[in-house]
C-alpha positions in Angstrom: 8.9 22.8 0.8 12.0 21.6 -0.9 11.8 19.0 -3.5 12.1 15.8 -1.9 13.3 12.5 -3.5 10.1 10.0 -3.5 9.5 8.5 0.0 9.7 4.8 -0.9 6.8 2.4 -0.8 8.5 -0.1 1.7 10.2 -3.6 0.8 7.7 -6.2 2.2 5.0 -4.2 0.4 7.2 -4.6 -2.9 7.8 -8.2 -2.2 3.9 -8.8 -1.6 2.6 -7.3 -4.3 5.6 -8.0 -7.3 2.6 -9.7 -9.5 0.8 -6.7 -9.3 3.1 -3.5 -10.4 0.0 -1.6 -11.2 -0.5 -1.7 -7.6 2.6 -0.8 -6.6 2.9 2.3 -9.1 -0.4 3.3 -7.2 1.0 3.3 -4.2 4.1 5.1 -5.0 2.0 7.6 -6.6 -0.6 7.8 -3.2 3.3 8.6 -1.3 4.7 10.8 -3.8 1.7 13.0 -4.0 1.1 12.7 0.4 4.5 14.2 0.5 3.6 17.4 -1.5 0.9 18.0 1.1 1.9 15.9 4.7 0.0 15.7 7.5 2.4 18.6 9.8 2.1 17.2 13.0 2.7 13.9 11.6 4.3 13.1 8.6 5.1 9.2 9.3 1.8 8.3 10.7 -0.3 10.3 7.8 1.8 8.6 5.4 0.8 5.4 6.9 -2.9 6.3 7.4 -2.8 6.8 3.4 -0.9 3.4 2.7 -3.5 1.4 4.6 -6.1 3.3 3.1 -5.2 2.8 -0.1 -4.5 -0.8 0.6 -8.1 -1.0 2.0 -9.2 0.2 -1.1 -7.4 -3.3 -2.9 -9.1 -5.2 -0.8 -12.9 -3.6 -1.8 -11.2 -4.0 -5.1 -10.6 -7.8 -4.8 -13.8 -8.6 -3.1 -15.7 -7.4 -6.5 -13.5 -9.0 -8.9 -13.9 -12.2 -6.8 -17.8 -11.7 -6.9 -17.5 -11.4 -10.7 -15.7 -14.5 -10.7 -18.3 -16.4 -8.9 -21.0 -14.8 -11.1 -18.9 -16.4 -14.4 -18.7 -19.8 -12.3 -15.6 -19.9 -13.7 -13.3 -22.0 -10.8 -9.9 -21.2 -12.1 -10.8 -17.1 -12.3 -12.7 -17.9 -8.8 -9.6 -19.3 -7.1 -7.0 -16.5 -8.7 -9.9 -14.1 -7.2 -9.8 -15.7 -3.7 -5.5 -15.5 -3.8 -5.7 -12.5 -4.4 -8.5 -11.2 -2.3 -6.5 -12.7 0.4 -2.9 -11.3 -0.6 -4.6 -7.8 -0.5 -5.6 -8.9 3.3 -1.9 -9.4 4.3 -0.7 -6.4 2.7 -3.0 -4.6 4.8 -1.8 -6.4 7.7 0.2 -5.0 10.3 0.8 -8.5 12.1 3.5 -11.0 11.5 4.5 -11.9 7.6 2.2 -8.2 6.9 2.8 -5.7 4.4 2.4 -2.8 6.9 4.8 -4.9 10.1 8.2 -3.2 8.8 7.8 0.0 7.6 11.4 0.9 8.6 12.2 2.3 5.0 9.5 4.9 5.3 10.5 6.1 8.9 14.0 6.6 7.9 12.9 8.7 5.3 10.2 10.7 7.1 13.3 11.0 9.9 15.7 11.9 7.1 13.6 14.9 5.7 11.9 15.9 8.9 13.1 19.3 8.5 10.5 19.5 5.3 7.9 18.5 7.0 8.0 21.5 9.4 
């Protein structure tokens, strides 16, 4: 497989997700490394599979930090819990104002470089 530039973790994702770079980073990485290995009969949709896996993953993530929040009783670390439990649910969303609706960027790509994926 030729060396492909990084597929790129798409806009609305980047948008959603700009207080968290970590996050991002994570995802880029869980795309850079998919690419090395694609699904061959699929590249887009494995590539998608992997983002909203990943993005599940934030959400398990949130859900415990907001439990330990409520454990401290601590209202201002319960409420910045809760936003971002929630944030991580519309990233994960593939419905209207979602971070998976437009994933035009990464088709283009995958379409660009099909010949790789062969």
């Amino acid at each position: 497989m030729p060396n492909l530039p990084p597929p790129p973790v798409p806009q609305k994702l980047q948008e959603m997700l700009k207080d968290y770079p970590e996050l991002i980073q994570e995802l880029q990485d869980t795309l850079d490394s998919y690419v090395k290995k694609p699904n061959p009969l699929q590249p887009f949709d494995g590539a998608i599979w992997l983002l909203e896996d990943t993005l599940s993953s934030f959400i398990s993530e949130a859900r415990d930090e907001l439990k330990a929040a409520e454990a401290g009783a601590d209202a201002q670390a319960i409420s910045q819990a809760e936003t971002k439990k929630l944030l991580m649910f519309r990233a994960r969303s593939g419905s209207a104002g979602g971070g998976l609706l437009d994933l035009n960027e990464l088709k283009v790509y995958f379409d660009a470089n099909s010949r790789a994926f062969e």
